[in-house]
C-alpha positions as CSV (number, residue, x, y, z in Angstrom):
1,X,16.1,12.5,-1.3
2,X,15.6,11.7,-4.9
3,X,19.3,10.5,-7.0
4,X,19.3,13.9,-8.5
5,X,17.7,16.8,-7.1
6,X,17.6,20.3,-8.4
7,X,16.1,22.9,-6.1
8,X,15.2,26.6,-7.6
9,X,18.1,27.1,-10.1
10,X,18.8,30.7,-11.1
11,X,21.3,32.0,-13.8
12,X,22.1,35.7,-14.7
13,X,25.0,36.4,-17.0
14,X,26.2,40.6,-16.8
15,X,24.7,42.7,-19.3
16,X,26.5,45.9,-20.9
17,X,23.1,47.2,-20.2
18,X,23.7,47.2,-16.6
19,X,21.1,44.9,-15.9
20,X,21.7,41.4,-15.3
21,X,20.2,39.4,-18.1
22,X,17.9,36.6,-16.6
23,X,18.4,33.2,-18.6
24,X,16.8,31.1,-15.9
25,X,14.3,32.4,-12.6
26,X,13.5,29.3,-10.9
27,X,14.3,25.5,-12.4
28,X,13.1,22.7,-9.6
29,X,13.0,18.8,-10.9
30,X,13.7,15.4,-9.2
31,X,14.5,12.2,-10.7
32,X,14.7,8.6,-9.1
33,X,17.2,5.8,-10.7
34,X,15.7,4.7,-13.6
35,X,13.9,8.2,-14.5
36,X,14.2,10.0,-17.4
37,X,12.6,13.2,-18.3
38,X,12.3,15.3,-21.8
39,X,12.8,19.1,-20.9
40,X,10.8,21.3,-24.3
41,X,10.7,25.0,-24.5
42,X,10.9,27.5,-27.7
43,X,14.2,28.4,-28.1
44,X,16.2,30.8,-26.1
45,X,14.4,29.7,-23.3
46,X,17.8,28.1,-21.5
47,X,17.4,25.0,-22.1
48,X,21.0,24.2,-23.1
49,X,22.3,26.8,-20.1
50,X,20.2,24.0,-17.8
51,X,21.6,21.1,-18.9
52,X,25.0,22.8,-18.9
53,X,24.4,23.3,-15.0
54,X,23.4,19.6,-14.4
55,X,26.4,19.0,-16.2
56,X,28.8,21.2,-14.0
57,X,29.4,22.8,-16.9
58,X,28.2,26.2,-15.9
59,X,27.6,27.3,-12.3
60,X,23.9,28.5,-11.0
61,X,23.7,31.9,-10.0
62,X,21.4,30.3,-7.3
63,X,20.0,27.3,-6.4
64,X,21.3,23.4,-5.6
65,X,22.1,20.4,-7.5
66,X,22.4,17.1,-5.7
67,X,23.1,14.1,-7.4
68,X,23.7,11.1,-5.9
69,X,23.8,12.8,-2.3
70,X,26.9,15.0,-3.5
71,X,26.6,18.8,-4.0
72,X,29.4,18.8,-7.1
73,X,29.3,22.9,-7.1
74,X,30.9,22.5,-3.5
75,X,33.6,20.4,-4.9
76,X,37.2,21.8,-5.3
77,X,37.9,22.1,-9.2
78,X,39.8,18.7,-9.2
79,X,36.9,17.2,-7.6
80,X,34.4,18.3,-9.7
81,X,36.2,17.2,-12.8
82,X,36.8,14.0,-11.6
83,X,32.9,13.6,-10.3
84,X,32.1,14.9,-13.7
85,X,34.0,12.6,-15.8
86,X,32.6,9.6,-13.6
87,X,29.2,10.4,-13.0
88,X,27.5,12.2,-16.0
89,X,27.6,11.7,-19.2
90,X,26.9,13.9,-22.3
91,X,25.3,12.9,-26.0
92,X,25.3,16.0,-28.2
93,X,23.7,17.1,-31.3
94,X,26.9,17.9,-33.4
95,X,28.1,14.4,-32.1
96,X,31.9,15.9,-31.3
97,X,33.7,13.1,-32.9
98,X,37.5,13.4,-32.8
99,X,38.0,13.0,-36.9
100,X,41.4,12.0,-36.7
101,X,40.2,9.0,-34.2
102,X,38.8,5.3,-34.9
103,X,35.4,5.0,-33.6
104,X,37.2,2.7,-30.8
105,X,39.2,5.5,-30.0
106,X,36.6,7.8,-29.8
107,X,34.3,5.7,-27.0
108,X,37.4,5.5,-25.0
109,X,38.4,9.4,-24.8
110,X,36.5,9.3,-21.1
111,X,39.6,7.5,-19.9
112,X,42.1,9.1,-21.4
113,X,42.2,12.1,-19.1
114,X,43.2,9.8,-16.3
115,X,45.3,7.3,-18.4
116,X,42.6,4.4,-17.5
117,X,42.4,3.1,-20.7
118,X,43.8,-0.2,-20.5
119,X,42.2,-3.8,-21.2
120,X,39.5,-3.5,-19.1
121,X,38.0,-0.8,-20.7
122,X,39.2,-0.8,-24.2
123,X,36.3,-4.4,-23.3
124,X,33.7,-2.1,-22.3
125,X,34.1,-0.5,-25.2
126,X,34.1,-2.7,-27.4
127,X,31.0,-4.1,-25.4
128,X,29.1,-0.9,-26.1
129,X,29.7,-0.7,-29.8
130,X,28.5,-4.4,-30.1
131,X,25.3,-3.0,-28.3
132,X,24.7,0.0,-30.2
133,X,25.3,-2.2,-33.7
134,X,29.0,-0.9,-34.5
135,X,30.8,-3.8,-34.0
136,X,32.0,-3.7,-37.9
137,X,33.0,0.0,-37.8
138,X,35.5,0.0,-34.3
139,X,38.6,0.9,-36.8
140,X,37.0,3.2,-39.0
141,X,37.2,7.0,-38.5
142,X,34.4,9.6,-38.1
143,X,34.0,10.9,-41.9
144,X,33.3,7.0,-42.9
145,X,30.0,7.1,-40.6
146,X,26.3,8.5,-41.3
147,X,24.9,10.6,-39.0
148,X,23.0,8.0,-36.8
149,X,26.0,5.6,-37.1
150,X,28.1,9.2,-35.3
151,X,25.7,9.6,-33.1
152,X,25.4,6.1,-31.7
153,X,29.3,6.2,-31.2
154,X,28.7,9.5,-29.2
155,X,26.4,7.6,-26.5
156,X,28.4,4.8,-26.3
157,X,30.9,7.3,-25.7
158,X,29.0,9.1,-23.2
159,X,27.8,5.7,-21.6
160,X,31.4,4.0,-21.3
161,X,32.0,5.3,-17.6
162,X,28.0,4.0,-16.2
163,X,27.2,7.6,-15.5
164,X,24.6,8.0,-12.6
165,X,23.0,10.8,-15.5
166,X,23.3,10.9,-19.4
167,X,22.4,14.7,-20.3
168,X,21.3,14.9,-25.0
169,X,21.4,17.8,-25.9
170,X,18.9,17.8,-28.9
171,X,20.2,14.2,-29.6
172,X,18.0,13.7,-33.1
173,X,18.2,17.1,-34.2
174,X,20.6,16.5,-37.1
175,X,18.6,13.0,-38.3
176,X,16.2,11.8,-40.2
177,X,13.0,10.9,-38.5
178,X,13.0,7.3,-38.5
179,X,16.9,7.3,-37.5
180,X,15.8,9.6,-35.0
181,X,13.0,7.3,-33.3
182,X,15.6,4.4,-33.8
183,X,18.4,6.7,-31.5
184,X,15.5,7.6,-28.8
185,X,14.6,3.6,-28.7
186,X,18.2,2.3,-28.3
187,X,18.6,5.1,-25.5
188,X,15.8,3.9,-23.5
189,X,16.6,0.6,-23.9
190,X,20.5,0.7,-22.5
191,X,18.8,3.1,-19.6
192,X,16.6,0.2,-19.0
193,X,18.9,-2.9,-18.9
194,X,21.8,-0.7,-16.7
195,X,18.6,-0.3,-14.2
196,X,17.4,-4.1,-14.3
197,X,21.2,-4.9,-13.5
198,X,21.1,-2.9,-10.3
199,X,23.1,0.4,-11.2
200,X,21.4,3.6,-11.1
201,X,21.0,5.3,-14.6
202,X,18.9,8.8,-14.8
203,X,18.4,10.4,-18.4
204,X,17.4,14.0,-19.2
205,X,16.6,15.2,-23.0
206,X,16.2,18.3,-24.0
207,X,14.8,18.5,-27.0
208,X,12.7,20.6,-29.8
209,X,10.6,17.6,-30.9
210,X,7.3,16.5,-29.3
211,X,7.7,13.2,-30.9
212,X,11.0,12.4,-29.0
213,X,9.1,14.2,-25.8
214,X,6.4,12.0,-26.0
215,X,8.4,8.5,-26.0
216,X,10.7,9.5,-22.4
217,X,8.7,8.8,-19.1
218,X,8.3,12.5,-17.8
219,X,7.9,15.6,-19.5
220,X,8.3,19.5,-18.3
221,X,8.3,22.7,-20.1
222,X,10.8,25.4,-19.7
223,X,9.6,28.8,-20.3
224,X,10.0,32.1,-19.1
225,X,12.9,30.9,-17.6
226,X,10.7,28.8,-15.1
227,X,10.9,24.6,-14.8
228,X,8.8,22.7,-12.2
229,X,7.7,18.8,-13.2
230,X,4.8,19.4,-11.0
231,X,3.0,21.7,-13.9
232,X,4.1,22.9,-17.3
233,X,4.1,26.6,-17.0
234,X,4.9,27.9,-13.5
């Protein structure tokens, strides 16, 4: 079995209508450790209500997700928060930056839920901001950073943990095109040194922007509420 599999995912949401309204019909991918896959579609397509349901954000109306061997929508809710917060991790286009944190604080928020932030991890932290070229702004607060300086906070953030997944939600959407094919590059790159060092690291984009598409390993198209990686309209 692949490290995350995702067999035939439905999602309906009630319409006043009557009708259920169909956001996704049938959504199938599988990724190996050291994957990573850019999902495109026009918008309104779902998308963002896909990655939400890799995320254990949202539940499937039908259909399985099984990442690392584990089911997580068969979890108890304790469970699946904990599974959650240890093995995915989300980047976001809006970044999600607590303002009235430093930029130190803001990578370690993972931990806080738990109360795990102690030496250990206020290192990894620190380790991560050194990698994504922020060792100079760990005390300084989110309205003191450009866009691409917020959104590299936000994956070190959502890389502190070592997720088994990173889900971006339109990660470049808000930047500039050359900040945005520096973001894409230094995403890859952490992807690809975590998987030289032996710990499994998938990564799935969804994205607007063919450019970005083009520079991940694997590409599908999500339309008519229909994914499958073996073709791109199904």
């Amino acid at each position: 079995m692949s490290l995350l599999d995702v067999q035939h995912i439905a999602k309906q949401y009630a319409s006043v209508e009557g009708a259920p309204l169909e956001i996704l019909t049938d959504a199938s991918l599988a990724l190996d450790a050291g994957e990573n896959l850019a999902i495109v579609g026009p918008s309104g397509s779902g998308k963002s209500t896909l990655l939400a349901i890799l995320g254990t954000l949202d539940n499937p109306t039908s259909g399985t997700v099984t990442l690392d061997g584990v089911d997580p929508f068969r979890l108890d809710e304790a469970a699946l928060a904990k599974f959650r917060s240890e093995q995915i991790g989300f980047v976001f286009q809006d970044h999600h930056l607590l303002p009235q944190c430093t930029v130190l604080e803001n990578v370690l928020v993972p931990f806080l839920a738990d109360g795990s932030a102690g030496n250990s991890q206020i290192a990894a932290a620190e380790s991560l901001l050194k990698r994504v070229g922020l060792s100079d702004r760990t005390l300084h607060r989110p309205a003191q950073l450009s866009g691409g300086e917020k959104q590299r906070v936000a994956i070190a953030r959502a890389l502190v943990r070592e997720p088994t997944l990173l889900l971006a939600d339109e990660p470049t959407g808000n930047l500039d095109q050359a900040t945005a094919a520096e973001i894409l590059k230094l995403l890859i790159k952490l992807q690809e040194e975590r998987h030289a060092q032996g710990r499994p690291a998938i990564m799935v984009v969804v994205t607007h922007s063919e450019a970005l598409a083009a520079g991940l390993q694997r590409r599908a198209v999500l339309q008519g509420g229909c994914l499958n990686l073996a073709k791109e309209d199904c």
